[in-house]
N, C-alpha and C positions, 0 to 999 in steps of 0.2 A: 624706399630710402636709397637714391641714388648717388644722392651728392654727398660725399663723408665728412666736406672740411668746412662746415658753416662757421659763423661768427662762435667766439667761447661764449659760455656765459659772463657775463662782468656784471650782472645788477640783478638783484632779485624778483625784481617786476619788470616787464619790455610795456611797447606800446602794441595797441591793436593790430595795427601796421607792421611792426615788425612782427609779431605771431601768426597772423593769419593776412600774409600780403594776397591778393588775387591773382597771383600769377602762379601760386601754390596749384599742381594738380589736382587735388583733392578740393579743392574750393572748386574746379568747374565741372570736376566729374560729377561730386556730390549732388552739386547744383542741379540734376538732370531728373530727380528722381522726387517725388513728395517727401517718402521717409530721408532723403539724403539734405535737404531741403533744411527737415526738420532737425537732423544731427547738425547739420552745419549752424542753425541758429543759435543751439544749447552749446556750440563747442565754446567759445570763449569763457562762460561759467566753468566747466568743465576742467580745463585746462587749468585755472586759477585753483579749484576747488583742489585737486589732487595736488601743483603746486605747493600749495597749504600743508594740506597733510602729510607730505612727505619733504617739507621746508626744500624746496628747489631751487637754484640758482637756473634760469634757461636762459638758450643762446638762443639765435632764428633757427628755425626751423629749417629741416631736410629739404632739399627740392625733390619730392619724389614720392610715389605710394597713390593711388588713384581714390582709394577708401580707408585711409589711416593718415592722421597728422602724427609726426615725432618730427623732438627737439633734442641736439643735445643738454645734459642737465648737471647739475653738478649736486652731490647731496651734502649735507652740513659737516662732514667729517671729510671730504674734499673727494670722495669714490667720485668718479666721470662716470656718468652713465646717458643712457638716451629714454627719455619719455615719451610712451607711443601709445596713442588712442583711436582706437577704432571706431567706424560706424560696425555700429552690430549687426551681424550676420551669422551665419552657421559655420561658416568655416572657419572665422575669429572663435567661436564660442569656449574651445579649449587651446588654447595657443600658452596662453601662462600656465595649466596644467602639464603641458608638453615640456615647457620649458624647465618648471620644477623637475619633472622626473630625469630630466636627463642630466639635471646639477655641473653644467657645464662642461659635461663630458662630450665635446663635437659641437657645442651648442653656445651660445652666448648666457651666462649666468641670468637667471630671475631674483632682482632685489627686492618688488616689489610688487604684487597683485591686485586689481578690483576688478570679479570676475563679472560683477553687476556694470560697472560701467566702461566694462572693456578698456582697460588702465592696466599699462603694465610699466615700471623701471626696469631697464636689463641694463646689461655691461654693455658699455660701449667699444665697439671693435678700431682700435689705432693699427696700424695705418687706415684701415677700413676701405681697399682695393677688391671691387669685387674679382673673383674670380674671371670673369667672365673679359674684364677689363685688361687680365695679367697678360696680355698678349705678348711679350718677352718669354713665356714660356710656353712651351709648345701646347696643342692642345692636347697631344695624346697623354702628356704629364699633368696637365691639367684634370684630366681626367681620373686618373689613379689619384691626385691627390683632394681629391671628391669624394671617391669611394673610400679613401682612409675615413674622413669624415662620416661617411654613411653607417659606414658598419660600424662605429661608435653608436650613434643614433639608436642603431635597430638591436643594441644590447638593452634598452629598459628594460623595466618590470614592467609583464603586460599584465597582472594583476591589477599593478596601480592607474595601471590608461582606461583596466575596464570600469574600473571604481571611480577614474573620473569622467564618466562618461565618454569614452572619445567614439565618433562614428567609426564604422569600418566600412574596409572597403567594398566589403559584399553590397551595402546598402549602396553606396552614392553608384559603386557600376552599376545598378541593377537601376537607378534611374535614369542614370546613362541612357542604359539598353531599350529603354522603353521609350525614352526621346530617341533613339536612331529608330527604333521601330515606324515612330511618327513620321521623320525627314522621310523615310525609303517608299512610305505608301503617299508621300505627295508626286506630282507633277514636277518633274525639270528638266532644261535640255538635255541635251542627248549626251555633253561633254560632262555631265556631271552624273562619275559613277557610283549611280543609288546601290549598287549591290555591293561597296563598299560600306554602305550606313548597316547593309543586313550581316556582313561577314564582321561589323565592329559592332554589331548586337549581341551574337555571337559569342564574341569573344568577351564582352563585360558580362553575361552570367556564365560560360564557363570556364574562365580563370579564378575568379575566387575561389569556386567550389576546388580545384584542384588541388590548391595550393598546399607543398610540404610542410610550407611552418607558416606562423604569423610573427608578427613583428610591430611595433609603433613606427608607422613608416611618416616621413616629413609630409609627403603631400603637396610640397611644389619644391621641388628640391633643383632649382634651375641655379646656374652659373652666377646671378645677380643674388642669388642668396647665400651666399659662402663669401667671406669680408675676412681679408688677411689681420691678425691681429697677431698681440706681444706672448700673450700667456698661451695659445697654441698658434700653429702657424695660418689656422684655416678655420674659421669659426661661424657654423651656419644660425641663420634668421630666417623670421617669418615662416614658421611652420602653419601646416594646415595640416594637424596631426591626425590620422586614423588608425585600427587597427586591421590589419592583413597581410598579404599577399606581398615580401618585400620587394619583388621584382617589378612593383608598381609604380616602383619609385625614380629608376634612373631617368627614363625617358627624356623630362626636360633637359637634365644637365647635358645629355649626347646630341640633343639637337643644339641647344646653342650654347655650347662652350664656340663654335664658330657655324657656319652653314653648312652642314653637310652635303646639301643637296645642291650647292656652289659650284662642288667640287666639279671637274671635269668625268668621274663616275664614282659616281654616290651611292651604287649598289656596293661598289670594293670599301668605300669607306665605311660606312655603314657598318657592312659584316664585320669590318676587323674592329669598330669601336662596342659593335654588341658584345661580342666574344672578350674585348680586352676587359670592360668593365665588368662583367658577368664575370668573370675570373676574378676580377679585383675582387670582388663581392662574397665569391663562392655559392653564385645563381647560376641555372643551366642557362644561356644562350640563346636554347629557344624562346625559353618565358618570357625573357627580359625582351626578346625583339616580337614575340604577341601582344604584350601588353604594349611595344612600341605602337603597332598597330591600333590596338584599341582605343591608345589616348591621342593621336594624332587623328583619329575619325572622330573623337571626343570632342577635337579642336574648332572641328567643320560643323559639328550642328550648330554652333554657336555662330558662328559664320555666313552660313547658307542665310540665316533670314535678318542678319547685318548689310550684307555687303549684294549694294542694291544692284552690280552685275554680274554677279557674281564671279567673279576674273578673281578673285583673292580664292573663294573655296573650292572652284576646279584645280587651280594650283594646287590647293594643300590634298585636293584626293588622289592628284597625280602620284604627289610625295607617299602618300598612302600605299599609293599600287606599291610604287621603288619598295617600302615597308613590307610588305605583303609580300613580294616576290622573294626578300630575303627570308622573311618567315614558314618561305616553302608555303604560304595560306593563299 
């Protein structure tokens, strides 16, 4: 959800056109895949059916979300909130569980759940600037006011995240590790360094195993998910909740709250933004810049068999080394 200020709601039904225009990301990403295909055909019932059952006024629809359509909505007692429906996947599969436990402490409130058809009503965030956007303020403040958010987050009950099933992070690094295992025993030039895929194998099994505490950490906790609102100042979306390791967490927000790697030397920025948010946090430094490691080699398997010259994933292992080199690995 990138765009915050679409039409209001004004009429209790839209037209086709205006809920699912084609210019919508999710209508071409969808498009690319049989099962996306198939969510895409069911979505119009979909949208009407929850609609119904929670009497919605909708406005058009978000410009933004590659596998999730949201609207803002309005419910029969005039709450503004946004309706978001996902294609299903695993990483959607507890997201309104997340949301509940954290009872809008760092988070945008859950009004409403269907955990079968991936259907959620949340609060809607006014002004709804992402973070990432707030470029008037710096970004090393942007940062700190991140991590006020985070560490909200990572006070749930982690009894209630294990009883709603949420994955943890030992499982998905541990598939990680076994996809860089794959990337590192193939063939590729000589500018792509495979003993980065084996040093981020590495490091996703033994990070978890270390790890001082666990936590319900967000799981994509990047700058475009933190939306300035009324009732706190900074109110994060779109979790992809797990339990672990909470230094697993900052990575996205530090790489793009702006480019670090921009910078004229992105080793110095780097260090000092691991150390500032690790402090913010009360994480050691190291961890938080291994795990930087891990998930930014995480970035490149996905990559290496996208990106048909590969000119985009030699870059990001470059960025890896600069990572690595801060992490002393």
């Amino acid at each position: 959800m990138t765009e915050r200020t679409p039409t209001e709601p004004t009429a209790t039904k839209r037209t086709a056109t205006e809920l699912f225009p084609p210019t919508l990301p999710v209508m071409n990403d969808m498009a690319r895949t049989d099962s996306g295909r198939e969510w895409l055909a069911g979505l119009p019932a979909l949208v009407e059916k929850v609609r119904e059952r929670w009497e919605l006024r909708l406005g058009v629809p978000f410009h933004g979300g590659s596998c999730s359509w949201a609207a803002p909505a309005e419910r029969p007692d005039g709450t503004r909130a946004v309706l978001k429906l996902t294609w299903p996947h695993p990483e959607a599969r507890t997201e309104g569980a997340a949301l509940r436990l954290w009872q809008g402490r760092g988070a945008v409130r859950l009004y409403e759940d269907d955990p079968g058809l991936y259907a959620l009503l949340i609060e809607r965030c006014e002004p709804g600037t992402e973070l990432g956007r707030a470029t008037d303020v710096p970004a090393e403040e942007r940062l700190l006011l991140a991590a006020g958010a985070l560490r909200r987050l990572w006070e749930a009950d982690l009894a209630e995240a294990h009883a709603a099933g949420m994955d943890t992070v030992a499982a998905i690094a541990s598939e990680w590790a076994d996809l860089a295992d794959e990337r590192a025993a193939r063939q590729w030039p000589a500018e792509l360094d495979t003993g980065l895929f084996r040093l981020g194998s590495s490091l996703l099994r033994e990070l978890p195993r270390t790890a001082r505490r666990e936590v319900v950490v967000h799981g994509d906790f990047n700058p475009g998910n933190l939306l300035a609102a009324h009732r706190e100042p900074w109110l994060t979306i779109d979790p992809k909740p797990m339990t672990g390791d909470p230094a697993f967490d900052p990575w996205p927000l530090i790489e793009q709250v702006d480019d670090p790697f921009a910078h004229p030397d992105p080793h110095h920025v780097l260090r000092n933004r691991t150390a500032l948010v690790a402090d913010a946090l009360g994480e050691d430094p190291g961890r938080v810049r291994a795990w930087s490691v891990a998930r930014h080699v995480e970035y490149t398997l996905w990559s290496v068999v996208e990106d048909e010259d590969l000119t985009r994933s030699i870059d990001l292992m470059r960025q890896a080394r600069v990572l690595a080199d801060i992490a002393d690995l």
